[in-house]
ROZAMI-902247 format. One line per 2 residues: for each residue x, z, y of N, C-alpha, C. Coordinates in Angstrom, 3 decimals. Atoms other than C-alpha are relative to their C-alpha. Example, Ala and Ser with C-alpha at 12.3 -4.5 7.8 and 13.67 -1.06 7.14 Angstrom:
2
0.890,0.000,-1.190,12.300,7.800,-4.500,0.900,0.000,1.200 ~ -0.820,-0.060,-1.190,13.670,7.140,-1.060,-0.770,0.730,1.090 $
# end
This chain:
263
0.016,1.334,0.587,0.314,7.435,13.703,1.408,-0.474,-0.363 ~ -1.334,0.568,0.102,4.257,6.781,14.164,0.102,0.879,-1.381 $
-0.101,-0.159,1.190,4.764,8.806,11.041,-0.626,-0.503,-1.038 ~ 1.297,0.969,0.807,2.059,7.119,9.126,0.775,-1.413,-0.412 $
-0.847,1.737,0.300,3.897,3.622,9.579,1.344,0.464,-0.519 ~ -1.505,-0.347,0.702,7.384,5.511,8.529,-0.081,0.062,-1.149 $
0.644,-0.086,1.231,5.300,6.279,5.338,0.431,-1.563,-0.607 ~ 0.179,1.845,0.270,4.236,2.289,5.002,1.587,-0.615,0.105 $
-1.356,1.017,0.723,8.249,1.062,5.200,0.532,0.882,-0.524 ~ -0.771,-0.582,1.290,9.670,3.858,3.430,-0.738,-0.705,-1.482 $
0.610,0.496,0.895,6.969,2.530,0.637,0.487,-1.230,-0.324 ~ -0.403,1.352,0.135,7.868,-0.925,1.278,1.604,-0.163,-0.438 $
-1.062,0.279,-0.028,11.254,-0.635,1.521,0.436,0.487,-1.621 ~ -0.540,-0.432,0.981,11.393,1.503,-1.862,-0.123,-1.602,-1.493 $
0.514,0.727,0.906,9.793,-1.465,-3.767,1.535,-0.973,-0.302 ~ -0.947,1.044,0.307,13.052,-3.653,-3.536,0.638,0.387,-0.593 $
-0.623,-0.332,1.193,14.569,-1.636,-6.030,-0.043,0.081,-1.190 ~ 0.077,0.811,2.059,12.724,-3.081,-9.372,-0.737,-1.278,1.253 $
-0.005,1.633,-0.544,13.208,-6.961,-7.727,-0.006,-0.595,-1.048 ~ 0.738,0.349,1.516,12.737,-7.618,-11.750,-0.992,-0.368,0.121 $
1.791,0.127,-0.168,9.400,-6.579,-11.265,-0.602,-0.847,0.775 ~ 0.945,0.837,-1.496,8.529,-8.634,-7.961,0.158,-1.289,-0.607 $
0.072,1.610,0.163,9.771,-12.077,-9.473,-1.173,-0.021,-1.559 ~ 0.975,-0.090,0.550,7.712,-11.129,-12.588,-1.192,-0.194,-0.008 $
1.169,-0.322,-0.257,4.828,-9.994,-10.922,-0.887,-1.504,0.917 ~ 0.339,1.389,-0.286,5.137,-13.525,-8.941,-0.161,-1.171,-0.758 $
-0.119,1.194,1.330,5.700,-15.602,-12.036,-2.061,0.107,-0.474 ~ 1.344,-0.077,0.538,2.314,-13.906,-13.358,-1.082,-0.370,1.437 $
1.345,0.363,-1.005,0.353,-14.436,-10.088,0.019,-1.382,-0.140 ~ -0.120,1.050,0.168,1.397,-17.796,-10.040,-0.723,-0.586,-0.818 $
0.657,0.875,1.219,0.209,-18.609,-13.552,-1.574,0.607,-0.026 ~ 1.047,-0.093,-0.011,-2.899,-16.867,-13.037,-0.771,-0.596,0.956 $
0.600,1.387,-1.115,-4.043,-19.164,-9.792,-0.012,-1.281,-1.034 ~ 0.038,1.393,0.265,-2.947,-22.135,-12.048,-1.135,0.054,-0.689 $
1.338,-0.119,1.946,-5.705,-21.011,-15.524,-1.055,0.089,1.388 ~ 1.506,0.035,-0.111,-8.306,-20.137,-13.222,-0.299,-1.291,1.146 $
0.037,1.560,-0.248,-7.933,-23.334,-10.758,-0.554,-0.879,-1.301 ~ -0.142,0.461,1.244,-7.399,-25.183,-14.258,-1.417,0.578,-0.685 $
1.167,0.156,0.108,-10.932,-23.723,-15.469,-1.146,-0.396,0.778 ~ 0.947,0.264,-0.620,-12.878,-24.212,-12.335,0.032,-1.471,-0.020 $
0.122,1.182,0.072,-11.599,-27.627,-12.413,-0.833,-0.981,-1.038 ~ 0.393,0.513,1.608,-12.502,-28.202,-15.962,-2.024,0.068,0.113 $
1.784,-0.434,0.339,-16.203,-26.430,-15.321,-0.819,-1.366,1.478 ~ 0.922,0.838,-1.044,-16.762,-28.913,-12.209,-0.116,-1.220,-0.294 $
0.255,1.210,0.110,-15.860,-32.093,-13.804,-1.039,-0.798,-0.373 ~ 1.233,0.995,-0.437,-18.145,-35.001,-13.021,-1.232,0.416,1.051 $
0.549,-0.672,-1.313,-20.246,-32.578,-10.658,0.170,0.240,1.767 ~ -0.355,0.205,-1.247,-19.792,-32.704,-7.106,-0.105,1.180,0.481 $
0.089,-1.693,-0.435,-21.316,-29.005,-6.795,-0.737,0.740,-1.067 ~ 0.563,-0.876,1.142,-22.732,-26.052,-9.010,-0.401,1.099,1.273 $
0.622,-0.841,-1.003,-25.005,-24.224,-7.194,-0.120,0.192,1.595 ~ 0.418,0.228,-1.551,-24.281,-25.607,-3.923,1.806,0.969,0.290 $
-1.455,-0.536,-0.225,-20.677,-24.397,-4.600,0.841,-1.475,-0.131 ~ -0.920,0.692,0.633,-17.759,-27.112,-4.758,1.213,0.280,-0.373 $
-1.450,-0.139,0.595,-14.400,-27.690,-6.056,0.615,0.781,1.067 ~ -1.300,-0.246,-1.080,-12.525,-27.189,-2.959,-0.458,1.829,0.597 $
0.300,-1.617,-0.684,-14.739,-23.934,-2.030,0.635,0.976,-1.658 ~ -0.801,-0.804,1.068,-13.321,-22.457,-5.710,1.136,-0.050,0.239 $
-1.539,0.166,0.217,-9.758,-23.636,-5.274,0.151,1.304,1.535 ~ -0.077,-0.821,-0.706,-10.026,-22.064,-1.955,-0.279,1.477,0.352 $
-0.010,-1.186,0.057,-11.426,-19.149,-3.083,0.632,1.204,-1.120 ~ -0.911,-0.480,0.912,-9.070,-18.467,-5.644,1.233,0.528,1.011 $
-0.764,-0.455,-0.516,-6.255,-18.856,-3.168,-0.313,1.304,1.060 ~ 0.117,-1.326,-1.082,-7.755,-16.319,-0.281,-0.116,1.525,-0.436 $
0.719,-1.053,0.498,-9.169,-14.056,-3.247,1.216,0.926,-0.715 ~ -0.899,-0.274,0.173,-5.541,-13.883,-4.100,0.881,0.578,0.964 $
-0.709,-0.146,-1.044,-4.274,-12.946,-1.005,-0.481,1.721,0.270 ~ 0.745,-1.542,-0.512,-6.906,-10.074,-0.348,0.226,1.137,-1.429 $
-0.304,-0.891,0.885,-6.440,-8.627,-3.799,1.599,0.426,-0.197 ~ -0.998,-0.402,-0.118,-2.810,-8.187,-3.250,-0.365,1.635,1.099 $
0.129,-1.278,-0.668,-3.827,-5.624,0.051,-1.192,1.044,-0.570 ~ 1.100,-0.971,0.668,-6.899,-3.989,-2.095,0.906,0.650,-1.241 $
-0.161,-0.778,1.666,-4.860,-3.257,-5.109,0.208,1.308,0.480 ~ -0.268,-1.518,-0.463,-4.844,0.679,-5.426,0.341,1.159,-1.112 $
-0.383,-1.022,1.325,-3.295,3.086,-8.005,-0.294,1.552,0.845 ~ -0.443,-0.998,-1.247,-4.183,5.855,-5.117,-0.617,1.432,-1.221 $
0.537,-1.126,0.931,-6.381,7.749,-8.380,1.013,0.122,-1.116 ~ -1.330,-0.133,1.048,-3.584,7.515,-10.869,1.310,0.936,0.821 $
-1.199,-0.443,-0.774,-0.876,8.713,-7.770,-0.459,1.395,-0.071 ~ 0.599,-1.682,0.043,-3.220,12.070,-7.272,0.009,0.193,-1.001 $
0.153,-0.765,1.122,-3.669,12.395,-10.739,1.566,0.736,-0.615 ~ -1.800,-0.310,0.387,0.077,12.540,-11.547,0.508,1.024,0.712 $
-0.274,-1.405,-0.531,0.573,14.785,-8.940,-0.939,1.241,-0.174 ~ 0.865,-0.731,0.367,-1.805,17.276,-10.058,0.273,0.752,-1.163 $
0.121,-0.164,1.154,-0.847,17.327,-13.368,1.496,0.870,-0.254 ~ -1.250,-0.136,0.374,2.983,17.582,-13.065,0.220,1.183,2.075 $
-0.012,-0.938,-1.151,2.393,19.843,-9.726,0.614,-0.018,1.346 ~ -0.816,0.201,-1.174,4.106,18.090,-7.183,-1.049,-0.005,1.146 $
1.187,-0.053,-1.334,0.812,18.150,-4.831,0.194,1.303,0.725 ~ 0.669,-1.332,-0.375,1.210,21.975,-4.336,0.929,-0.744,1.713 $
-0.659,0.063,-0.806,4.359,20.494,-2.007,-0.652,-0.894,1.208 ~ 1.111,1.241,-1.162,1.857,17.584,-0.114,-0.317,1.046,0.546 $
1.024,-0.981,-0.614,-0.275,20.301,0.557,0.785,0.685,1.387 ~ -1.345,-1.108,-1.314,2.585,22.526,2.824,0.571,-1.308,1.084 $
-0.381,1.063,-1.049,3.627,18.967,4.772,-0.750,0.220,1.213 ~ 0.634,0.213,-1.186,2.649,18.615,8.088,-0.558,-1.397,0.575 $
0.789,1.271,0.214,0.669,15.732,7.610,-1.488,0.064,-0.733 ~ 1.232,0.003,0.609,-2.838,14.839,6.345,0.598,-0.381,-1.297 $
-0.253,0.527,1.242,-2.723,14.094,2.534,-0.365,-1.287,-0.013 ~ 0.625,1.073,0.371,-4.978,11.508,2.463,0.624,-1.065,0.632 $
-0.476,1.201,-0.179,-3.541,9.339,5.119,1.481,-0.562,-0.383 ~ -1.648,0.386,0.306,0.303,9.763,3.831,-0.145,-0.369,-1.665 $
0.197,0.889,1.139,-1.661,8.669,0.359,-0.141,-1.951,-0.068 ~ 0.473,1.125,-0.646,-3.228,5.642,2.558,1.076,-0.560,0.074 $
-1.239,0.636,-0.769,0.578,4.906,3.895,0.863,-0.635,-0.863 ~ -1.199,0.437,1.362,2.237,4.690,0.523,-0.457,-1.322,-0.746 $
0.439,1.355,0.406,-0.652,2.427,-0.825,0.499,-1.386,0.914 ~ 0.180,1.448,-0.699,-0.463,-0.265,1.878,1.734,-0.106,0.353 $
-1.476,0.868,-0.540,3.332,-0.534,2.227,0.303,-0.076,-1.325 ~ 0.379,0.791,1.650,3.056,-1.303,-2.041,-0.570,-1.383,0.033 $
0.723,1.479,-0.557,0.463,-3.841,-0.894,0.468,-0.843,0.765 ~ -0.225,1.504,-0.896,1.965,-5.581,1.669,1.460,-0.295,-0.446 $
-0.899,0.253,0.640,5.331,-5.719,-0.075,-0.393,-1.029,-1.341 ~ 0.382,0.831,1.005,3.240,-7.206,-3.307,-0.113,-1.576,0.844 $
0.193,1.779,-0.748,1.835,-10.113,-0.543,0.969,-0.333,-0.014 ~ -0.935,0.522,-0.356,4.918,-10.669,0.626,1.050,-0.993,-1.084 $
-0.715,0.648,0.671,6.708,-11.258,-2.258,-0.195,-0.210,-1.620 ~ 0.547,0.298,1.564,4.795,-11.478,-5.389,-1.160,-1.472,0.534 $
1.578,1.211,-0.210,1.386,-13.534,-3.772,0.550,-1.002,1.067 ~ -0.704,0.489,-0.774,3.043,-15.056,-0.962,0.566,-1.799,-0.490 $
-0.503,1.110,0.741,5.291,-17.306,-3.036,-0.659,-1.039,-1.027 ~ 1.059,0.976,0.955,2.804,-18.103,-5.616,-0.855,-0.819,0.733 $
0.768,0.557,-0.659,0.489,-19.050,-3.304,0.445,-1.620,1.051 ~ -0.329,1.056,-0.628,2.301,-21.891,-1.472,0.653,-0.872,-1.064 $
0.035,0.561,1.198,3.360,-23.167,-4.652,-1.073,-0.811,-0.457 ~ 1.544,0.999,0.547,-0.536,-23.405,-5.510,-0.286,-0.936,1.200 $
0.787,0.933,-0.931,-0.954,-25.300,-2.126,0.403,-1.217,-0.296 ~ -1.294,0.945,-0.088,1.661,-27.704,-2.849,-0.796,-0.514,-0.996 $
0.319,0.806,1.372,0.231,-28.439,-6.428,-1.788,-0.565,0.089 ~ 1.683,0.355,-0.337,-3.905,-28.090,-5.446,-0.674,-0.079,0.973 $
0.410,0.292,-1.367,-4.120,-28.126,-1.734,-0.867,0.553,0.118 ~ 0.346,-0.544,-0.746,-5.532,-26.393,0.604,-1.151,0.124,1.380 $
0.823,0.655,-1.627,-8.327,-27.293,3.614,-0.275,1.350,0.668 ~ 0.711,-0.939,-1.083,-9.294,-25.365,6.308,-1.324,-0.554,0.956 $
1.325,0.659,-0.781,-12.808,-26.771,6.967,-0.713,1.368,1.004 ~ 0.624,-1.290,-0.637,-13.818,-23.012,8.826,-0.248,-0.541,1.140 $
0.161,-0.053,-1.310,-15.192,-22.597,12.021,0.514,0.879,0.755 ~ -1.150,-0.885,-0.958,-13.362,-20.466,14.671,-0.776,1.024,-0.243 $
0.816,-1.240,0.354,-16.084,-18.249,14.687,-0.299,0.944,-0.443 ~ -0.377,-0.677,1.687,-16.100,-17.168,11.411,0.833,1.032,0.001 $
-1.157,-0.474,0.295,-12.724,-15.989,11.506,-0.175,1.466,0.638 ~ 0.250,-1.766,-0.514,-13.646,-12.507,13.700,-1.063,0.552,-0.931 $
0.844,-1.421,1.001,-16.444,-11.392,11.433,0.065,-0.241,-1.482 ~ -1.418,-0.487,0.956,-13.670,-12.166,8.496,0.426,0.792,0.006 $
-0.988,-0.829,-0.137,-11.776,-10.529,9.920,-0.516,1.604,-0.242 ~ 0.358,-0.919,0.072,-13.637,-7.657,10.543,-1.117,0.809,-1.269 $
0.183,-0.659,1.072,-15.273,-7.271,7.305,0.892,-0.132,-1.308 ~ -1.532,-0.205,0.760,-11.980,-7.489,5.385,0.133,1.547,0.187 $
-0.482,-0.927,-0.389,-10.930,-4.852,7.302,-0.802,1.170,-0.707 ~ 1.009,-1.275,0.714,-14.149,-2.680,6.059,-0.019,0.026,-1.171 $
-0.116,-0.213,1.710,-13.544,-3.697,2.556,0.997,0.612,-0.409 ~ -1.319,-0.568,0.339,-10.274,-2.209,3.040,-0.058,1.433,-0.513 $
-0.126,-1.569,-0.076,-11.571,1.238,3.956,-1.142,0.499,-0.973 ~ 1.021,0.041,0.719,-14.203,0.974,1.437,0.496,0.229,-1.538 $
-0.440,0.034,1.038,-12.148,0.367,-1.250,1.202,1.402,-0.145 ~ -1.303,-1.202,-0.224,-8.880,2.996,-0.205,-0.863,1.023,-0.429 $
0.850,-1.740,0.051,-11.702,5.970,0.076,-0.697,-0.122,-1.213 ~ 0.397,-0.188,1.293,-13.328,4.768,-2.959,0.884,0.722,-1.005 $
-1.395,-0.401,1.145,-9.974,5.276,-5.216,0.210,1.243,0.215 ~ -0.930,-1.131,-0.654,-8.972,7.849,-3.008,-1.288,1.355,-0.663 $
1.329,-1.039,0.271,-12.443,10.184,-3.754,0.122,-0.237,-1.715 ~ -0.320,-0.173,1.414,-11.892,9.273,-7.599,1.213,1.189,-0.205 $
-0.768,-1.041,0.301,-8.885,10.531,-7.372,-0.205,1.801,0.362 ~ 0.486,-1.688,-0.560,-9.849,14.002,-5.840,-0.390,0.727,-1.387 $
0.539,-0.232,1.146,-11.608,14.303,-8.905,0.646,0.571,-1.322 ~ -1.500,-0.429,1.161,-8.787,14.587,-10.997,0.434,1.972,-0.046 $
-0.134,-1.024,-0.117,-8.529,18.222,-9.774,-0.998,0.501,-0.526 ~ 0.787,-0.250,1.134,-10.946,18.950,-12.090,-0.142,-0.093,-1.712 $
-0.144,0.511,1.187,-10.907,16.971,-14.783,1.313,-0.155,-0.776 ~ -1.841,-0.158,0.247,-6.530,16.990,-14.684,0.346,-1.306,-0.527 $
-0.563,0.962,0.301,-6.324,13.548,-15.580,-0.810,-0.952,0.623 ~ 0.824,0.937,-0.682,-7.392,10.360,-13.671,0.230,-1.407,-0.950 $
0.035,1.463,0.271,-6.600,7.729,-16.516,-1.170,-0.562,-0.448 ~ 0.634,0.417,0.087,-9.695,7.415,-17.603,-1.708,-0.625,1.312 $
0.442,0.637,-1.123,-11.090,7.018,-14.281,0.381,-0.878,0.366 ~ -0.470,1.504,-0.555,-8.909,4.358,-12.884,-0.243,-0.878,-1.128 $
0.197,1.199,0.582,-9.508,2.517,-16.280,-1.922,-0.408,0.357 ~ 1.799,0.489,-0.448,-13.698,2.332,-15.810,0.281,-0.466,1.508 $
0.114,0.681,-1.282,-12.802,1.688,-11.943,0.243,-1.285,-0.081 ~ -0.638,1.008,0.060,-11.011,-0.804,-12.287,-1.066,-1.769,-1.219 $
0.776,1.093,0.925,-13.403,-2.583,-14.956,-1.636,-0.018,0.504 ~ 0.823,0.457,-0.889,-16.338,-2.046,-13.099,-0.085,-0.509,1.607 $
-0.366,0.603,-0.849,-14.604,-3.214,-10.334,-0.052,-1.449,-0.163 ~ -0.127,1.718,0.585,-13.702,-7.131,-12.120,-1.642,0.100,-0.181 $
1.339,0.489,0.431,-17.453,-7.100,-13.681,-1.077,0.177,1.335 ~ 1.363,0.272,-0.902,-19.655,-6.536,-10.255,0.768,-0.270,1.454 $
-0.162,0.456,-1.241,-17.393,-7.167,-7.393,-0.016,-1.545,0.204 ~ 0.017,1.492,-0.427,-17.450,-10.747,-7.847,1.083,-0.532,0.531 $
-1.157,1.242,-0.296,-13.689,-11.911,-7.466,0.759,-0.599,-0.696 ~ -0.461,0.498,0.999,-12.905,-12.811,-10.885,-0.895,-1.107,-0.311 $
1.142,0.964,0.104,-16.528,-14.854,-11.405,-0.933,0.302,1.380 ~ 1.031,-0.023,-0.858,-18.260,-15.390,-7.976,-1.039,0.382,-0.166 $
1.178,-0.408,0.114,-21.456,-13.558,-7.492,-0.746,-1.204,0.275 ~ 1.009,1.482,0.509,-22.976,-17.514,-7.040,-0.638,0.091,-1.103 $
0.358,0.372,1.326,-22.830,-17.524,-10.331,-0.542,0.956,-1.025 ~ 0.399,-1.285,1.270,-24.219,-14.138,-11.893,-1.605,-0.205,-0.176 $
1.423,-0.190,0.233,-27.418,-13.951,-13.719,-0.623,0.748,0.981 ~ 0.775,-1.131,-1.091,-30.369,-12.253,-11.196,0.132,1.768,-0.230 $
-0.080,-1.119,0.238,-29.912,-9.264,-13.025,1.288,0.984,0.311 ~ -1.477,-0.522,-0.773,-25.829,-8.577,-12.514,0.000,-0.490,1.150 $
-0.202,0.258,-1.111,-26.545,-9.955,-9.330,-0.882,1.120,1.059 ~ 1.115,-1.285,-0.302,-29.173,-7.166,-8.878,1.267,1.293,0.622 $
-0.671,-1.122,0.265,-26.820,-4.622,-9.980,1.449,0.195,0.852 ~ -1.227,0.183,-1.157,-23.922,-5.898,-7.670,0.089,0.450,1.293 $
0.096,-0.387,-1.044,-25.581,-5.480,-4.890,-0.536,1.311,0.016 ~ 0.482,-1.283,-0.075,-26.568,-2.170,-5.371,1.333,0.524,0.388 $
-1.489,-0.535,0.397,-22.762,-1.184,-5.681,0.144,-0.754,1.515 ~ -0.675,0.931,-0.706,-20.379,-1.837,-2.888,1.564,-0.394,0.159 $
-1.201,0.761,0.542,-17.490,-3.422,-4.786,0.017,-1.491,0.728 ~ 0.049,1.753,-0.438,-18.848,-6.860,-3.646,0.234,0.224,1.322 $
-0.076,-0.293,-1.463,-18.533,-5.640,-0.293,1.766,-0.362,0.527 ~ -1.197,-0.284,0.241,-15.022,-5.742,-0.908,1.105,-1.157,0.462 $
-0.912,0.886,0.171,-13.509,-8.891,-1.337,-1.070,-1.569,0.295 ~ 0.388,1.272,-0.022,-16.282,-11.607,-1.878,-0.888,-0.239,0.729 $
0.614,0.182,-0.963,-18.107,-11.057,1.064,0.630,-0.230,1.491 ~ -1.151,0.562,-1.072,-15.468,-11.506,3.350,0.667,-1.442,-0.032 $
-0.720,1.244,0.032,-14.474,-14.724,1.621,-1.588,-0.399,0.162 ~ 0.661,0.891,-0.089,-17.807,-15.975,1.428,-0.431,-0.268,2.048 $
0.189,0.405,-1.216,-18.247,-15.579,5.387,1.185,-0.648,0.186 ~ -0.431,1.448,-0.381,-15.150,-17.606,5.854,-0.100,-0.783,-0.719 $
0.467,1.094,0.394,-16.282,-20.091,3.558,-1.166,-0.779,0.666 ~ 1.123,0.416,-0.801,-19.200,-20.346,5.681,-0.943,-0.159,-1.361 $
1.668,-0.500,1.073,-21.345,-19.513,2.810,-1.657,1.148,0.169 ~ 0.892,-1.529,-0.587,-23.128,-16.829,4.979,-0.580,-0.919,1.430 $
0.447,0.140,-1.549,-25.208,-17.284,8.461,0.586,0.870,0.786 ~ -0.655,-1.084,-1.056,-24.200,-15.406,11.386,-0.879,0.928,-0.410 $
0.325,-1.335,0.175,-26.849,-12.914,10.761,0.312,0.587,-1.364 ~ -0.409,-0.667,1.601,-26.218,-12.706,6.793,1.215,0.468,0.265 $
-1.332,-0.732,-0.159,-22.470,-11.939,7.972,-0.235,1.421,0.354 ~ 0.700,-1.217,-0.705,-23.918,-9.378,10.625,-0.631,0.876,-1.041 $
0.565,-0.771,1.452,-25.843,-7.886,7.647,1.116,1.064,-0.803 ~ -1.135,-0.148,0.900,-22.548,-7.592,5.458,0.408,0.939,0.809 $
-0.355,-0.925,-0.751,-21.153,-5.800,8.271,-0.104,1.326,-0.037 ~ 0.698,-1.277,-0.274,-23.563,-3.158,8.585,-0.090,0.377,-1.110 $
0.195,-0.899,1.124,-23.996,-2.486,5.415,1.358,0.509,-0.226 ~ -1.160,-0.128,0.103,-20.508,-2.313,5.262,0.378,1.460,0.279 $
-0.154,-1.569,-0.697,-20.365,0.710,7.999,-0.975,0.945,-0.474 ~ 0.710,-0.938,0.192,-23.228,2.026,6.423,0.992,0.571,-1.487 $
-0.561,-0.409,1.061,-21.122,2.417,2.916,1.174,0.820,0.539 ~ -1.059,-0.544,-0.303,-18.311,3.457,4.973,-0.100,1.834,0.612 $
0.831,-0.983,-0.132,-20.151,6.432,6.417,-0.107,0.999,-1.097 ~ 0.106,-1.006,1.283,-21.053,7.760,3.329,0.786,0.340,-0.477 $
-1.618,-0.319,0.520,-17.592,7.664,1.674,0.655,1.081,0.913 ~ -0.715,-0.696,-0.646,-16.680,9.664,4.069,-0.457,1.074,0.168 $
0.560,-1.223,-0.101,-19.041,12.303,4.277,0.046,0.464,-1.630 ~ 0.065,-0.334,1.850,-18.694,12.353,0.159,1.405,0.568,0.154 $
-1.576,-0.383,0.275,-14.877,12.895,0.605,0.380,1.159,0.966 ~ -0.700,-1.105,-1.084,-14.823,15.453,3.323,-0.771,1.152,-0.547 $
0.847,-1.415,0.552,-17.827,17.292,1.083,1.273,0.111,-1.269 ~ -1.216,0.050,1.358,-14.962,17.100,-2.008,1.050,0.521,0.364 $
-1.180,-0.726,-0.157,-12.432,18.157,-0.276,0.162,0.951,0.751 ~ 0.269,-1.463,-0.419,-13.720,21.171,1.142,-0.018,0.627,-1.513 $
-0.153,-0.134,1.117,-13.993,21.673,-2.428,1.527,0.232,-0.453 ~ -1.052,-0.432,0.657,-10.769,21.315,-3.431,1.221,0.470,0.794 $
-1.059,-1.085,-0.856,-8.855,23.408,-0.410,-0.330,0.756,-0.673 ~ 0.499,-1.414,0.558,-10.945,25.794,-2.337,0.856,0.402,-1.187 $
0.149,-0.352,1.252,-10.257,25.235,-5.724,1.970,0.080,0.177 ~ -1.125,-0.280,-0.707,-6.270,24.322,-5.043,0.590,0.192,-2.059 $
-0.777,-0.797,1.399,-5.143,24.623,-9.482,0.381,-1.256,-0.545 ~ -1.250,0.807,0.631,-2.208,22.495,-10.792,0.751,0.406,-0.904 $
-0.412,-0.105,1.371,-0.376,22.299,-14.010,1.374,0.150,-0.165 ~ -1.689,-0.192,0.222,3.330,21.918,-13.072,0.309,0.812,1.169 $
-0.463,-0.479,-1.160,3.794,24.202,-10.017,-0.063,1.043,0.141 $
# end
């Protein structure tokens, strides 16, 4: 594990060398909390609620939905693909380390460097300008917590099993672009699943993108019961399960197969 976290601040630590990019990348988070605040506001006026949603549960779920998509973001199928292509994987492979988790180590010290200093700043900015409540119950906050956590590993092994893929196909951009867009259209953290027709709301839950992000905010919104949380949960470990038996059948596969382009 101690190497694992050496991974996560070498990652982190490399990021402070395009500090361009970070005030950028904060300028744009920033202005993207303000437009979509600034439409929900616009879509609630004179309404008190839409669907049994209010203002303050959008503003608030803009800011949290901003917080969690900083530690979900994942280029982990674009990182394998690049190495694949240009052959630097043959050298992963010979480390004395797992691949996957010194892929895991690099993502999340990217991610928590983005919170820190891209979402971070924006975000107390937006409190300052649209405020903030914390109407939750204590309660809540552990089976938050703990299905965050499963959207984490839900989402990492998702990317991460795309990418695998790439050893096949030799390029992962057109994978991470469909991920990534059927990611915004059914996970529900760009337009709340409240609000999807029965039919993309069908199709959402079939998938477990929503699992991801807007089921973790809606149990601390207290939009869930204790057992609908409990539910989320399990289905949660049940998706997690599978990902994992999909990625350990794939990559018995590709100890096998093992063919790169620059190496």
């Amino acid at each position: 594990m101690g190497v694992y976290l050496e991974f996560i601040k070498i990652s982190f630590s490399q990021k402070f060398v395009y500090r361009m990019n970070s005030y950028i990348s904060a300028i744009s988070s920033l202005i993207k909390m303000l437009i979509l605040i600034s439409i929900w506001t616009a879509l609630f006026k004179g309404q008190s609620a839409i669907s049994g949603i209010q203002l303050t549960d959008m503003i608030n779920f803009v800011i949290v939905n901003s917080i969690i998509g900083s530690l979900i973001y994942s280029n982990i199928a674009n990182e394998i693909g690049s190495k694949v292509v240009d052959g630097s994987i043959s050298t992963d492979f010979i480390k004395p380390i797992h691949f996957k988790y010194y892929i895991f180590a690099n993502q999340i010290g990217e991610n928590l460097y983005m919170l820190v200093f891209n979402t971070v700043p924006a975000i107390l900015l937006i409190i300052i300008y649209s405020g903030f409540t914390w109407p939750y119950q204590t309660n809540s906050l552990l089976l938050f917590f703990i299905s965050l956590i499963n959207g984490f590993i839900i989402i990492y092994y998702f990317n991460y099993i795309l990418g695998l893929t790439t050893f096949w196909m030799t390029t992962s951009f057109y994978i991470d672009w469909f991920m990534k867009a059927f990611f915004q259209l059914f996970a529900g953290t760009f337009v709340p699943l409240w609000f999807y027709p029965d039919f993309l709301l069908y199709i959402s839950k079939m998938l477990p993108f929503h699992l991801v992000a807007f089921e973790p905010i809606a149990i601390l919104l207290g939009k869930l019961s204790w057992h609908e949380s409990i539910n989320v949960i399990c289905t949660q470990f049940v998706w997690i399960i599978l990902l994992i038996i999909v990625e350990k059948l794939i990559w018995n596969k590709v100890e096998k197969k093992v063919i790169v382009h620059g190496g």
